[in-house]
LODO-625456 format. One line per 3 residues: their letters; for each residue y, z, x of C-alpha. Coordinates in nm, 3 decimals. Each point is the difference from the previous one (the first is absolute). Layout:
a> Y/Z/X; ... .
This chain:
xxx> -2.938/-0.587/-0.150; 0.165/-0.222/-0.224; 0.341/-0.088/0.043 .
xxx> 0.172/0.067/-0.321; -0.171/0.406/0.029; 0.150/0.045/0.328 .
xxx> 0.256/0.258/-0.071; 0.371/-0.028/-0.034; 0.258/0.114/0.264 .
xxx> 0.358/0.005/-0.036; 0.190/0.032/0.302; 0.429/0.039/0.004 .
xxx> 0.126/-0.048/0.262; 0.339/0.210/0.095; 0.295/-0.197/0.215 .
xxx> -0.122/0.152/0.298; -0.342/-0.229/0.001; 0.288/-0.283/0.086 .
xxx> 0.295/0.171/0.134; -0.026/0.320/0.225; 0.299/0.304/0.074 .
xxx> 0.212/-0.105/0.224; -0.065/-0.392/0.026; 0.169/-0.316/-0.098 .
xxx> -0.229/-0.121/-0.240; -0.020/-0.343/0.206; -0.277/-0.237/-0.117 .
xxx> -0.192/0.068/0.315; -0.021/0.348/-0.085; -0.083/0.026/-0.340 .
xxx> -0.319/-0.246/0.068; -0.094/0.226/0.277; 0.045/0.345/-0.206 .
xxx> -0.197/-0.228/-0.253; -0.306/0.004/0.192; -0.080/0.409/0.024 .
xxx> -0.054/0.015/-0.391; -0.125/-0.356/-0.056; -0.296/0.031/0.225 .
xxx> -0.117/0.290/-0.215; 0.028/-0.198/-0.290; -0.194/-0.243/0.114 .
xxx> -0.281/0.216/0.101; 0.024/0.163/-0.348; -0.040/-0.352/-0.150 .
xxx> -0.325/-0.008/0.057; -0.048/0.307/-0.208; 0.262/-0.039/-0.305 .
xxx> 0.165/-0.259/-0.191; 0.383/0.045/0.167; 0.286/-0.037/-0.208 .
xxx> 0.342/0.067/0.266; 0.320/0.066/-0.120; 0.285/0.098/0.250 .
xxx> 0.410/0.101/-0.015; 0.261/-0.197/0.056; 0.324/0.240/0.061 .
xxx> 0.115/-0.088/0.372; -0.079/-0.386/-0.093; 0.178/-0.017/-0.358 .
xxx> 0.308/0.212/0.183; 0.015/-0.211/0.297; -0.009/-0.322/-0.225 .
xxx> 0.299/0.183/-0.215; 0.219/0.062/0.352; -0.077/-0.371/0.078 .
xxx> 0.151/-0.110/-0.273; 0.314/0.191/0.026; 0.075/-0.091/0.287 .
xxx> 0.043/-0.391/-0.080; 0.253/-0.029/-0.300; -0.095/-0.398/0.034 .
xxx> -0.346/0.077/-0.162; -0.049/0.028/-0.422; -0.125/0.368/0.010 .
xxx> -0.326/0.085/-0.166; -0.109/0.268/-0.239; -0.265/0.282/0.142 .
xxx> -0.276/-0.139/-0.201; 0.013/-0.351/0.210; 0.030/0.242/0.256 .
xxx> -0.320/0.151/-0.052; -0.174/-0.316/-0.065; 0.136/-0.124/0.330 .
xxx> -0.211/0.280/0.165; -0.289/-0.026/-0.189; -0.093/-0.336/0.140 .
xxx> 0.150/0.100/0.347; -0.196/0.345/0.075; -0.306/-0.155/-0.198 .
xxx> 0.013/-0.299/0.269; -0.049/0.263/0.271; -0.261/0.191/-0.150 .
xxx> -0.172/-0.294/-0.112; 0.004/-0.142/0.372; -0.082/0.301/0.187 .
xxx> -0.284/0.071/-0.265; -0.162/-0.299/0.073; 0.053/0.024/0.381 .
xxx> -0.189/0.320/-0.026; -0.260/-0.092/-0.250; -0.091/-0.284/0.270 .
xxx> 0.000/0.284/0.263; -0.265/0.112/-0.154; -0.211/-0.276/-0.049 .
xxx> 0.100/-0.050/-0.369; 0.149/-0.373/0.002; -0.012/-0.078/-0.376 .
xxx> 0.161/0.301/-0.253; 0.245/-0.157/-0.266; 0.330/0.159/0.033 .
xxx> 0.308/-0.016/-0.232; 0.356/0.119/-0.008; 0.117/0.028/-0.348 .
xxx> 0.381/-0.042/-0.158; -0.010/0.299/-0.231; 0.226/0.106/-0.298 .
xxx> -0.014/0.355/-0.105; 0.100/0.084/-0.372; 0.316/0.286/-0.035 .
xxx> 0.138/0.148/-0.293; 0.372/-0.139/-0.056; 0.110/0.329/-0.125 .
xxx> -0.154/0.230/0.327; 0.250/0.249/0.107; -0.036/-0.101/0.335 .
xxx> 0.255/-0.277/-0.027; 0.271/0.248/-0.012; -0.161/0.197/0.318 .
xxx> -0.057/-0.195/0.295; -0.259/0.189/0.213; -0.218/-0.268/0.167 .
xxx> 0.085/0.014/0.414; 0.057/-0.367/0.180; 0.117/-0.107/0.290 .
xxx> 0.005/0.152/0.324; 0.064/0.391/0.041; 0.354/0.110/0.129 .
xxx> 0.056/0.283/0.176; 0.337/0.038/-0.213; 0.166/-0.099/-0.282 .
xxx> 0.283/-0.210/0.186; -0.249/-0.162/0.175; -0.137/-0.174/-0.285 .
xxx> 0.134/-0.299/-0.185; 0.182/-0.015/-0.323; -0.191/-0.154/-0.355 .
xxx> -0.220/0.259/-0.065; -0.013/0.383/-0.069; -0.152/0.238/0.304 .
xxx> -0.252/0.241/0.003; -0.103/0.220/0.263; -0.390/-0.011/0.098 .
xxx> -0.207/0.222/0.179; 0.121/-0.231/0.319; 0.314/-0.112/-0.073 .
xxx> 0.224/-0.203/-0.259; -0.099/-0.262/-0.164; 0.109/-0.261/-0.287 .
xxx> -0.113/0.069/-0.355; -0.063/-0.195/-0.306; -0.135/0.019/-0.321 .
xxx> -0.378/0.066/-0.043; -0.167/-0.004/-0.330; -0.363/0.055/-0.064 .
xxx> -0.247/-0.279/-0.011; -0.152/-0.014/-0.366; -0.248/-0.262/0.029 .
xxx> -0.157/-0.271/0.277; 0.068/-0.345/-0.163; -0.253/-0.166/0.232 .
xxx> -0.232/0.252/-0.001; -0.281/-0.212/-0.184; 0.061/-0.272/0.266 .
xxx> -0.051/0.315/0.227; -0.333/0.130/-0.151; -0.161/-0.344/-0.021 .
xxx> 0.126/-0.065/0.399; -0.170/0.346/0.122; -0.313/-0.098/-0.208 .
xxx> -0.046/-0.306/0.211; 0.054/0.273/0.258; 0.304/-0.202/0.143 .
xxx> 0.262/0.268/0.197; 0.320/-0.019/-0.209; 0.306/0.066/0.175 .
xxx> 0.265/0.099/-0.286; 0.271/0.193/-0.187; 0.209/-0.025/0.322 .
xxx> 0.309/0.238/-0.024; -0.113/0.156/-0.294; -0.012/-0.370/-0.176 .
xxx> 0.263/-0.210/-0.145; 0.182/0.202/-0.285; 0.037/-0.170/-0.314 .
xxx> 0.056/0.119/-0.366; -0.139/-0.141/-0.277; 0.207/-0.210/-0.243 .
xxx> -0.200/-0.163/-0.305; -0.315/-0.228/0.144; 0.161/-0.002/0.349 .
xxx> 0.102/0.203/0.291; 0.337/0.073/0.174; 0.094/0.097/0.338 .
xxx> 0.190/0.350/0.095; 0.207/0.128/0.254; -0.233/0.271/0.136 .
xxx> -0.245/0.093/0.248; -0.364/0.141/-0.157; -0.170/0.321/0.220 .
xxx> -0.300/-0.204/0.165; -0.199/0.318/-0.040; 0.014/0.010/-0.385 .
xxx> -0.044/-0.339/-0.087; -0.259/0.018/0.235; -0.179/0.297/-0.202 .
xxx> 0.064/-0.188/-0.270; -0.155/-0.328/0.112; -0.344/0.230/0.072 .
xxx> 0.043/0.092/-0.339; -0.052/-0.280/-0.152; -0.229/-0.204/0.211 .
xxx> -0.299/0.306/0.041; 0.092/0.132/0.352; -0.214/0.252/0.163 .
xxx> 0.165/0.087/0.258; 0.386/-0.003/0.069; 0.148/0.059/0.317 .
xxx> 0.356/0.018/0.069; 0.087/-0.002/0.393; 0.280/0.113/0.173 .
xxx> 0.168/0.175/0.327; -0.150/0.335/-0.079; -0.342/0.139/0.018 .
xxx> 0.031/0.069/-0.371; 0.164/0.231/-0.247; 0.215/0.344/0.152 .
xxx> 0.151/0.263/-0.107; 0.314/0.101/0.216; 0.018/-0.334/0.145 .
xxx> 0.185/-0.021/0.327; 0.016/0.428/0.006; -0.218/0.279/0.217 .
xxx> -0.164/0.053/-0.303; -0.106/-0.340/-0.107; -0.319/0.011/-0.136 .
xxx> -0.276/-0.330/-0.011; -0.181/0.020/-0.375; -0.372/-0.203/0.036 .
xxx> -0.056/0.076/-0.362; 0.228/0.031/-0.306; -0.060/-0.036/-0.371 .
xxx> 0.213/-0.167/-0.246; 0.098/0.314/-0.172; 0.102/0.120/0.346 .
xxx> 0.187/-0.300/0.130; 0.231/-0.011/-0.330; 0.102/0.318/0.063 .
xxx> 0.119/-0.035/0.320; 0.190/-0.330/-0.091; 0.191/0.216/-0.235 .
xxx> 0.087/0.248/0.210; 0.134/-0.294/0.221; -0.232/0.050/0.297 .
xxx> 0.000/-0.379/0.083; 0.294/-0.233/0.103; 0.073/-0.268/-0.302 .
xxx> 0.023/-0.274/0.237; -0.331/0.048/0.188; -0.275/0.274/-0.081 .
xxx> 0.070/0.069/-0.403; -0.072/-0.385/-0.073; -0.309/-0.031/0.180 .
xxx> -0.113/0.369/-0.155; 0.079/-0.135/-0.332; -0.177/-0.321/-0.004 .
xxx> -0.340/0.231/0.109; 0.024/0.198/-0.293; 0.107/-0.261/-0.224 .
xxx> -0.334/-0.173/0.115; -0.212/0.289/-0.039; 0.169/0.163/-0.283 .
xxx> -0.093/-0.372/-0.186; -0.395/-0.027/0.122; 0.043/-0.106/0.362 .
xxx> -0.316/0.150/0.211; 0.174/0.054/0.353; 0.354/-0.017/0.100 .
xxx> 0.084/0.072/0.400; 0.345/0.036/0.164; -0.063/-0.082/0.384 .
xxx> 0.167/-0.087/0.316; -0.012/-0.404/0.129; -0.284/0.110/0.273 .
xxx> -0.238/0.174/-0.226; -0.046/-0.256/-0.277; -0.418/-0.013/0.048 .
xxx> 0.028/0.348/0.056; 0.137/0.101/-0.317; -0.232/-0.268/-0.143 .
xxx> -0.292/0.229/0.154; 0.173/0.290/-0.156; 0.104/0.119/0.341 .
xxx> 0.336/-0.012/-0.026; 0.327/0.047/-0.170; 0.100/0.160/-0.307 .
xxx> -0.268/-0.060/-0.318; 0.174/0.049/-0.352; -0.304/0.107/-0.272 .
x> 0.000/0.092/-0.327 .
């Protein structure tokens, strides 16, 4: 098979493919959590042209509590923020890809993490409603530092800023032609850098992009087959966390809406991810998966996790 018909495969990875419940979030462990999902990747490179995106909320929070905490240091904006992580969590992915892709006897497969601006409209509502969680979870509010509104998750409280929606993928040509060469793109880290257009050029925003949807939008617009969003969960409940939580395998579009407006999904985790399936469906995507970290190739197979369809 040729390599520019392999198929494409879009893989998002959640925090949790870096940083795990409970832990630190040292270096050490966030290469080793790496590994679990990476390996699969790898295996599915063989297969697909790979196109990885990931979060960035306990890096981009941790980088904001650094930097309150020394008054001697100019303070930076959460767009330099977010680029900051971009080329630090593409490093490690980009590493322990290619540690695993020699694992398995593949010692040449070109590799590149990508500095990525994602397009927001200046006027989005969101930037009077900050709902995007950073930072590490508290288990109250008085534990938690002082810059930035709360908001309770479904495991505790967490930072919040503003989170519009991604409109377009400014380097998505640079994308397209990449994955044609069948390169593995590492890329719209965190969501991507937030900028606005003014005139010709571009301008940086205070804000924080969902990784899912600008990742459903990035799929968009490059010809994605398949996009898979990963995360702690086996895939999409109802009930979550209840006696009468209840695992869906299959759910249509038509469906899935529904229950996002009768507020059946947490804003801060599920409802994103939910909406960035439907949004790729809904526009001509052929397969969109919510899955757990272990069961990437699974879901792949179509043995696993939650499968939004028309």
């Amino acid at each position: 098979m040729r390599k520019s018909l392999k198929p494409i495969l879009l893989v998002a990875l959640g925090g949790n493919a870096l940083i795990r419940k409970g832990e630190k979030g040292t270096v050490n462990q966030q290469f080793k959590n790496l590994v679990l999902p990476i390996r699969q990747i790898a295996r599915l490179s063989q297969d697909y042209r790979i196109i990885i995106t990931h979060g960035n909320g306990p890096q981009v929070g941790n980088l904001l509590l650094q930097q309150e905490s020394c008054a001697e240091v100019p303070k930076l904006p959460l767009e330099i923020l977010v680029a900051q992580t971009q080329g630090q969590i593409g490093y490690m992915i980009e590493s322990t890809l290619d540690s695993q892709l020699m694992d398995l006897g593949v010692n040449v497969k070109p590799l590149i993490s990508l500095i990525t601006y994602v397009v927001v409209a200046e006027n989005d509502p969101a930037f009077s409603d900050p709902t995007k969680p950073i930072g590490p979870v508290y288990k109250s509010k008085k534990d938690a530092p002082s810059g930035y509104p709360l908001a309770k998750t479904v495991n505790g409280y967490r930072r919040v800023v503003v989170s519009p929606k991604p409109v377009t993928i400014i380097e998505k040509r640079e994308i397209k032609k990449l994955i044609t060469a069948d390169f593995i793109v590492i890329c719209c880290g965190g969501g991507g850098i937030p900028v606005v257009r003014e005139g010709r050029a571009f301008q940086g925003v205070d804000a924080v992009i969902d990784k899912d949807l600008a990742s459903a939008r990035l799929a968009e617009e490059v010809g994605v087959d398949i996009f898979l969003v990963a995360t702690d969960v086996a895939g999409v409940a109802l009930n979550y966390g209840t006696v009468d939580e209840s695992f869906l395998r299959h759910i249509n579009i038509q469906s899935a809406t529904q229950l996002i407006a009768e507020g059946h999904f947490a804003a801060g985790s599920m409802r994103p991810k939910v909406e960035a399936a439907v949004q790729f469906v809904r526009n001509g995507g052929k397969r969109a998966v919510i899955t757990s970290i272990e069961a990437i190739e699974s879901a792949v197979k179509g043995e696993a996790g939650t499968e939004i369809k028309l």
